[in-house]
C-alpha positions in Angstrom: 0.0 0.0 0.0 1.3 3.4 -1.1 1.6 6.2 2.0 -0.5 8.8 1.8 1.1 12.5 1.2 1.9 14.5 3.4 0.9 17.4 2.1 -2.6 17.4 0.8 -1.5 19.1 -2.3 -5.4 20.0 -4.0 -6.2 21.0 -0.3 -3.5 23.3 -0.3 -3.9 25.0 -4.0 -7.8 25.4 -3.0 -6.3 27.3 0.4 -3.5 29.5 -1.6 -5.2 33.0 -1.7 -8.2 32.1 -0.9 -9.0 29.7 -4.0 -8.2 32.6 -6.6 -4.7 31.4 -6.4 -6.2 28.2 -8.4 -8.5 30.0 -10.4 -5.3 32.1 -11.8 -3.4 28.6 -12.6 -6.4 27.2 -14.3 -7.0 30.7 -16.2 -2.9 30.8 -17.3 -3.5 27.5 -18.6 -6.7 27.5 -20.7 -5.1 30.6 -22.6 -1.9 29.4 -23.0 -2.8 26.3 -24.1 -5.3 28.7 -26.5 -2.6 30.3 -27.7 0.0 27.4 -28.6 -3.2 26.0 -30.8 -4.4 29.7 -32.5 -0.6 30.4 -32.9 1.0 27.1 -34.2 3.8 28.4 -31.1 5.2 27.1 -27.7 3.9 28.9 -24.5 5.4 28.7 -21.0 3.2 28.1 -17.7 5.4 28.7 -14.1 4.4 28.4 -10.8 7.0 29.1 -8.0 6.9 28.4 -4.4 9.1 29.7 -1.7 8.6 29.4 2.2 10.0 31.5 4.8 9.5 30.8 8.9 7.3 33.1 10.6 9.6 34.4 13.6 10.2 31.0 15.6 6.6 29.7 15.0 5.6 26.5 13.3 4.2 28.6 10.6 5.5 30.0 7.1 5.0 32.2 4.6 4.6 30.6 1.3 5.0 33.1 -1.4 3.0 31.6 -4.7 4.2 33.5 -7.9 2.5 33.0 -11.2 4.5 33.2 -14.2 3.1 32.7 -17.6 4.0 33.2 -21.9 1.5 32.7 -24.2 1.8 33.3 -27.9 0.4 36.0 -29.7 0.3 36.5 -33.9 3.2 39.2 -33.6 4.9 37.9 -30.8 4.1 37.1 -27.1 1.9 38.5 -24.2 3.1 37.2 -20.5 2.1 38.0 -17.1 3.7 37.9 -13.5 1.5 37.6 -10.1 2.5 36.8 -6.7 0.7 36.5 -3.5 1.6 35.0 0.3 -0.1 33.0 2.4 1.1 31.8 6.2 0.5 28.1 6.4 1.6 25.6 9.6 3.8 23.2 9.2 2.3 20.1 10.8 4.0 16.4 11.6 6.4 15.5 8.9 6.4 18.9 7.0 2.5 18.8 6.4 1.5 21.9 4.9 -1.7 23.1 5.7 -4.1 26.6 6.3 -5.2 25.4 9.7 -2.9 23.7 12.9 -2.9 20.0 13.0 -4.2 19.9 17.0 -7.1 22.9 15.5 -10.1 21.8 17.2 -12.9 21.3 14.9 -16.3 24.0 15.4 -19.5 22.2 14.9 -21.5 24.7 14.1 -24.4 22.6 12.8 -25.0 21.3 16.3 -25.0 24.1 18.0 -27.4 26.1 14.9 -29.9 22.9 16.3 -29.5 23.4 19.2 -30.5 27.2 19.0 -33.5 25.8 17.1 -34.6 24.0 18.9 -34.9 26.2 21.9 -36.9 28.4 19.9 
């Protein structure tokens, strides 16, 4: 049986800038895989990650920069877009939005529990 990764890695694109960080990925690659087929030309997708320790906390901020090429009918048009987000680092380097020990709200109970009293 394979292990399971660490990092929950569709979990953590959907958390990356609130989801728009994912949205921009998608959008980079529809239009430069537009592009390469309008064009006949290559086009370039990037997507660079780098981590840096918040003070002496278990937390980091990852800095997400979107780099992208896409071919135009003269020549190229590109675009370059980077945003942070802090993320804790949990056992084994898990990456994720919330801490591992985060105790879960369960709101649904207690929005029955008001309901009920009413």
């Amino acid at each position: 049986m394979a292990e399971q990764p660490i990092t929950d890695v569709n979990t953590l694109l959907d958390d990356l800038d609130a989801g728009v960080f994912r949205e921009k990925i998608a959008r980079a690659l529809s239009d430069a895989a537009a592009g390469c087929v309008q064009h006949g030309k290559a086009a370039k997708v990037v997507l660079t990650f780098d981590l840096k320790q918040i003070a002496d906390s278990r937390q980091v901020d990852m800095s997400h920069k979107l780099t992208y090429s896409i071919p135009t009918a003269k020549g190229k048009r590109g675009e370059e877009n980077t945003t942070k987000t802090p993320l804790y680092v949990g056992a084994r380097g898990k990456l994720s939005l919330f801490p591992d020990n985060q105790l879960k709200f369960e709101l649904d109970k207690h929005q029955q529990e008001s309901t009920e009293r009413s």
